[in-house]
C-alpha positions in Angstrom: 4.6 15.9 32.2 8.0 15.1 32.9 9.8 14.0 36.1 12.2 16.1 37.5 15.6 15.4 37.7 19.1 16.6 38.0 21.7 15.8 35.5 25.7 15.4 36.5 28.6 15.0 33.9 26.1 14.3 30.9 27.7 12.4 27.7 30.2 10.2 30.5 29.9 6.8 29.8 26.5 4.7 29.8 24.5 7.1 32.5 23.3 6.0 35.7 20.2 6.8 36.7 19.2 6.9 40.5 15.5 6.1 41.7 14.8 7.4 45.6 11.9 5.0 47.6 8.5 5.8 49.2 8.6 9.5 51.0 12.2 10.3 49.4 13.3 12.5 46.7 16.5 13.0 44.5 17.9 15.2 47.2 17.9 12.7 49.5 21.0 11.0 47.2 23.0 14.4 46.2 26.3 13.4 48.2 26.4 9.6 46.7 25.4 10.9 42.9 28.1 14.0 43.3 30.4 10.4 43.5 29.7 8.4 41.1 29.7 11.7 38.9 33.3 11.9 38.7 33.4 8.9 36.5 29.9 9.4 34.4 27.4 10.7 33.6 24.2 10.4 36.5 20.8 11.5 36.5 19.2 11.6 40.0 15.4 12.3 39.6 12.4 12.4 41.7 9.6 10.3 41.3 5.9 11.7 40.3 4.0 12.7 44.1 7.3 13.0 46.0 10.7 15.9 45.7 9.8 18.6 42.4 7.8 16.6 40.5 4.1 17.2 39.5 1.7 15.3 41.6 -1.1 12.5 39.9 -4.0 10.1 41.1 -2.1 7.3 40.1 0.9 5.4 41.4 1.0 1.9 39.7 4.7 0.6 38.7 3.4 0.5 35.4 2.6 4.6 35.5 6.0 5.1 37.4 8.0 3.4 35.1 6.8 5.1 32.2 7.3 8.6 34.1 11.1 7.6 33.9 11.2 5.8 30.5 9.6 9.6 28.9 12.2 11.3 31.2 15.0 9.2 29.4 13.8 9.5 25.9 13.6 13.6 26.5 17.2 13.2 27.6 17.9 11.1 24.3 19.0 8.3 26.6 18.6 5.1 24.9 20.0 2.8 27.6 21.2 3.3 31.0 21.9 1.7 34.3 19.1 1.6 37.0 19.6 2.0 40.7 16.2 2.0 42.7 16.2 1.9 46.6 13.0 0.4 48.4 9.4 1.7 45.7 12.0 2.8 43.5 13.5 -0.4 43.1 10.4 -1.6 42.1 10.2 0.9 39.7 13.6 0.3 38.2 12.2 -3.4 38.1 9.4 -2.7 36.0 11.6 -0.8 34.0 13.6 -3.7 33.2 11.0 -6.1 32.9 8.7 -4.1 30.8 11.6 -2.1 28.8 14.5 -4.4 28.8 16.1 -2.7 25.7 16.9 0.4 28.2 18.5 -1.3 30.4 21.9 -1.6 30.8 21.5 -3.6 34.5 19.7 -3.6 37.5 20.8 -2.3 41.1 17.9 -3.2 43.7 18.6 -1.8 47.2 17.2 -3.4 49.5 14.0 -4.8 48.1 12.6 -7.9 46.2 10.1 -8.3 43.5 7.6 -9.3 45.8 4.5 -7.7 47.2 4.8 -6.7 50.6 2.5 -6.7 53.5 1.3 -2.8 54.3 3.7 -1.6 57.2 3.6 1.8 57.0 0.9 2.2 58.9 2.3 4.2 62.0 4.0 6.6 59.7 0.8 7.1 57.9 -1.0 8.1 60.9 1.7 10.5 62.1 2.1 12.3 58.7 -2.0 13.1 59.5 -1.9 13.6 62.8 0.3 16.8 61.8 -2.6 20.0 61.1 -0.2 21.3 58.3 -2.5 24.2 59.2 -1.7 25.0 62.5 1.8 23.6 62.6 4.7 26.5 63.9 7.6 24.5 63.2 9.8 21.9 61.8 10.3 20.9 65.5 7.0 21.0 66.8 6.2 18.3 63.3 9.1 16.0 64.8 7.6 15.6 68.1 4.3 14.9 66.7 5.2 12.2 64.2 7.5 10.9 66.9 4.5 10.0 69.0 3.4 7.6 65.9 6.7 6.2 64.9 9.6 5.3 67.3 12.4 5.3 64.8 14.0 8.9 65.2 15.9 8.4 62.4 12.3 7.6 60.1 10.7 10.6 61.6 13.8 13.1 60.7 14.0 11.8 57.6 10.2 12.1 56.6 10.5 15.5 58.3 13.0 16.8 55.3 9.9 16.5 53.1 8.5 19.3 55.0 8.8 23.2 53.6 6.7 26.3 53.7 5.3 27.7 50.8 4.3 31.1 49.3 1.7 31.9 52.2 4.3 30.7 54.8 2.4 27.7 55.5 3.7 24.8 55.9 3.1 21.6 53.0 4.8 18.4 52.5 6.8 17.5 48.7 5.1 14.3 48.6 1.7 14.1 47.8 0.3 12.7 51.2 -3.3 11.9 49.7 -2.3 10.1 46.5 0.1 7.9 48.5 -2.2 6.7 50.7 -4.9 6.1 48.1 -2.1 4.2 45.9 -1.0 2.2 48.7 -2.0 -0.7 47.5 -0.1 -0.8 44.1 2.7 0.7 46.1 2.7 -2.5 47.9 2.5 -4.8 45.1 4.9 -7.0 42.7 6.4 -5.3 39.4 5.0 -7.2 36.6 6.5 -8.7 33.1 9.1 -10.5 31.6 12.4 -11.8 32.9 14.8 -9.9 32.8 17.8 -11.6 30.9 20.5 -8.7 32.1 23.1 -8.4 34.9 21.3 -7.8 38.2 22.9 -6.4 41.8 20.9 -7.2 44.8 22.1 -5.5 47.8 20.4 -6.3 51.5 21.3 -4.8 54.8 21.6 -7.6 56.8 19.1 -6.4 59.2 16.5 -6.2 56.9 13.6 -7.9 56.5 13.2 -6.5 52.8 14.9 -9.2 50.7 13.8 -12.6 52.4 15.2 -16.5 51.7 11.5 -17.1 50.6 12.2 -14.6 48.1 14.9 -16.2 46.0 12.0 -18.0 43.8 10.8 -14.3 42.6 14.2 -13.2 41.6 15.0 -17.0 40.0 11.6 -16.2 38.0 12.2 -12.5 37.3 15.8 -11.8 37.6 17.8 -15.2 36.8 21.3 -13.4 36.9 21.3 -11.6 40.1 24.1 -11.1 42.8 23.4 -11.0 45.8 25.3 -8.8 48.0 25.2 -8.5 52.1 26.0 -5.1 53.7 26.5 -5.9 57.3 25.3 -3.5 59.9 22.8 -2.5 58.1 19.1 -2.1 58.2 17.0 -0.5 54.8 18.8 2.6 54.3 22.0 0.6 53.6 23.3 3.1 51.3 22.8 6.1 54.3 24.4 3.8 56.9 27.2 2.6 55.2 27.4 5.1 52.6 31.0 4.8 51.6 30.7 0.6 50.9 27.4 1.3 49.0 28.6 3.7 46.4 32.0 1.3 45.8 29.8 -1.8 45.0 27.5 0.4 42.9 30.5 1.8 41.3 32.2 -1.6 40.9 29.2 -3.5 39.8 28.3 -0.8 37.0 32.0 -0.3 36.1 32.3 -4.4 34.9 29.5 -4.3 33.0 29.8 -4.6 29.3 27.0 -2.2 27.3 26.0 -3.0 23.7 
C-alpha cells in the first residue's frame, strides 16, 4: 500500500520530500511546503497510522522507511532531499542510512539518532481518557486531554487529528492502538550505515531533543552535519519561527550539489 502524499511543482529541481513527526500529518506542513514549492518540486506525505494513509501493526523505522522509499519509486523519484521533524526525522534517517543512493541530503528537525526515553506518557493517557464514543465536540476533547497534558499548544495540535466520520462519530487520523503498541521502536535509534552525504541539524534552543551527549551518534552516523540553533524555540521550531525555518531549509537544499 502506498503512503499518501501530496505532490507540488513536480519535475522542479531535485524534489524535496517532507516527513511530519509522532501524531502529525502532511497537513500539518501545507503553508511551509506551498513555499518552498515556488522553487521545486515538494512532496509532503503522511506517514503509515497517522493523516490519509492506511493504518498497520507495525511501526519499526525499518517498515517506515520503506513506506516512503515505495512512495518515491511509484513517483519515479530516484533521489531526493529529506526533511523529517521529530519520528519523521528518524525516518528520513533510516532512509539515508539504509538507502543512501536516494538521498540527496539530510534535514533533521529537532531530533538526534538516538533512542529516547518514553515521554509521552501524559499525552497517551489523555488521548484514552477521550470515549471517542460519547464525545459531543472538538471542545469538549480539548478540555479533557487538557486535564492530562498542560501544554495548550500540544493538546490543540493533537486535537486537529480529530474528525467525524460517516456515522457522525467522532475517530482520530492516527491509529491510537498501533502507536501505543509500537512505542517502543518509536522510541528507538535508526539503524545502518553512515551516512557519507551533507547533513542539516536544526535544534530549538529550548529543546531537550538534540543533546551535547549526542554529538558521538551523529559523529558515528552522520560525520558531515551542521548544526544549526533556532533561538526561541522549543520542538516545533519550524511552527514557532516558521519564516527562519523554511529560509535555512531553502538555503541548505539550494547549495547542495546533486549527482
Amino acid at each position: 500500500m502506498l503512503l499518501s502524499y501530496q505532490e507540488f511543482n513536480a519535475g522542479q529541481a531535485t524534489p524535496l520530500v517532507v516527513i511530519h513527526g509522532l501524531f502529525g500529518a502532511a497537513d500539518n506542513w501545507r503553508s511551509h511546503v506551498l513555499r518552498w514549492s515556488k522553487t521545486r518540486h515538494v512532496i509532503n506525505l503522511d506517514l503509515r497510522n497517522h493523516g490519509h494513509s492506511f493504518h498497520a501493526d507495525g511501526m519499526t523505522y525499518g517498515a517506515m522507511a520503506a513506506d516512503v522509499v515505495a512512495l518515491l519509486s511509484h513517483l519515479n523519484i530516484t533521489k531526493a532531499h529529506l526533511l523529517g521533524h521529530s519520528m519523521g526525522g528518524k525516518v528520513a534517517a533510516e532512509m539515508a542510512l539504509n538507502y543512501p543512493q536516494l538521498v540527496a541530503s539530510l534535514v533533521l528537525a529537532d531530533i538526534s539518532p538516538v533512542p529516547y526515553a518514553p515521554r509521552h506518557q501524559e499525552v497517551l493517557a489523555g488521548l484514552n481518557a477521550i470515549d471517542l464514543s460519547r464525545l459531543e465536540s472538538r471542545k469538549q476533547g480539548l478540555a479533557i486531554l487538557h486535564e492530562y497534558e498542560p501544554d495548550i499548544k500540544v493538546c490543540q495540535f493533537l486535537i486537529k487529528s480529530l474528525y467525524r466520520g460517516a456515522t457522525g462519530q467522532f475517530a482520530w487520523r492516527f491509529n491510537l492502538k498501533a502507536i501505543e503498541n509500537q512505542y517502543q521502536h518509536i522510541s528507538a535509534a535508526p539503524q545502518g550505515n553512515p551516512y557519507p552525504g551533507p547533513v542539516l541539524a536544526l535544534k530549538g534552543d529550548k529543546s531537550p531533543y538534540i543533546l551535547p551527549e549526542h554529538r558521538s551518534a551523529f559523529a558515528r552516523f552522520f560525520p558531515h552535519t551542521q548544526l544549526k540553533v533556532m533561538t526561541d524555540c522549543g520542538h516545533w521550531l519550524h511552527a514557532e519561527k516558521p519564516d527562519l525555518f523554511v529560509r535555512l531549509v531553502a538555503r541548505f537544499i539550494d547549495h547542495q550539489k546533486v549527482e
